[in-house]
N, C-alpha and C positions, 0 to 999 in steps of 0.2 A: 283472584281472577275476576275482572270484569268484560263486560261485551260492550264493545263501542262501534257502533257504522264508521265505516271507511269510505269516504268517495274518493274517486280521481277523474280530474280532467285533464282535458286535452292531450297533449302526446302520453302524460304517465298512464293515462287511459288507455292508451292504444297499445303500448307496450304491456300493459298488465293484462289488458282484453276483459277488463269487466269494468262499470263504471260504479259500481260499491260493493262492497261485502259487508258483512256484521264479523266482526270476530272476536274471540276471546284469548285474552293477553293479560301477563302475568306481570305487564311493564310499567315503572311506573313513570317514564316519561319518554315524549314523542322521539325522541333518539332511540328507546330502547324499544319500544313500537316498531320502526324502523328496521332494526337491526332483525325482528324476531319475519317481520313479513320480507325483507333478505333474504333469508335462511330456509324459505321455504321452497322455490323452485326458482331456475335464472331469469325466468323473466319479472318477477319482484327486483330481483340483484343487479337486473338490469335498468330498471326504472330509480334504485336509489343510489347508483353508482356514484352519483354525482349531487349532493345535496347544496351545492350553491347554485343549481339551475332549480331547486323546487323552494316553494313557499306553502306553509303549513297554516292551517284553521282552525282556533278548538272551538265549537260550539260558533262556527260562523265569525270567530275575533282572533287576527292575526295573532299568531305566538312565534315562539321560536324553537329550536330543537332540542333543547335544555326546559321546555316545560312541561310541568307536572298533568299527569292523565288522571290526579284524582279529580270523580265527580264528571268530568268528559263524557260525553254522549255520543260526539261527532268529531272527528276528525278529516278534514278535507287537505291535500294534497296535490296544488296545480305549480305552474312555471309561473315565474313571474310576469309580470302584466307591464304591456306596452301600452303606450295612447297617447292620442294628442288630442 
């Protein structure tokens, strides 16, 4: 079991209604993270319905959903980024 900060921005923020938690997770990677903050009430289930509209941070360095939470502090969770 470890405890890593969660944030969320922008829309996953609004649908979750918190902008971080701390939690503890027995996962050991951002998919299985994922799946466990799902499982916990619909508006998680509703914010990960769809994982090709979100992009993932560990420690502030893009990753992907297949990577590993050991050592992870922080995990951040925004849509992807438009700009010109």
């Amino acid at each position: 079991m470890q405890r890593i900060d969660v944030l969320y921005f922008a829309w996953v923020r609004e649908r979750i209604g918190l902008p971080r938690e701390r939690v503890e997770t027995d996962a050991a990677t951002v998919a299985g993270l994922v799946a466990e903050l799902a499982e916990r009430e619909e508006r998680y289930a509703l914010a990960f319905a769809d994982l090709t509209s979100l992009r993932v941070a560990l420690d502030q360095e893009l990753a992907d959903f297949g990577a590993s939470l050991e050592g992870v502090r922080e995990v951040a969770f925004f849509p992807p980024m438009t700009g010109g």
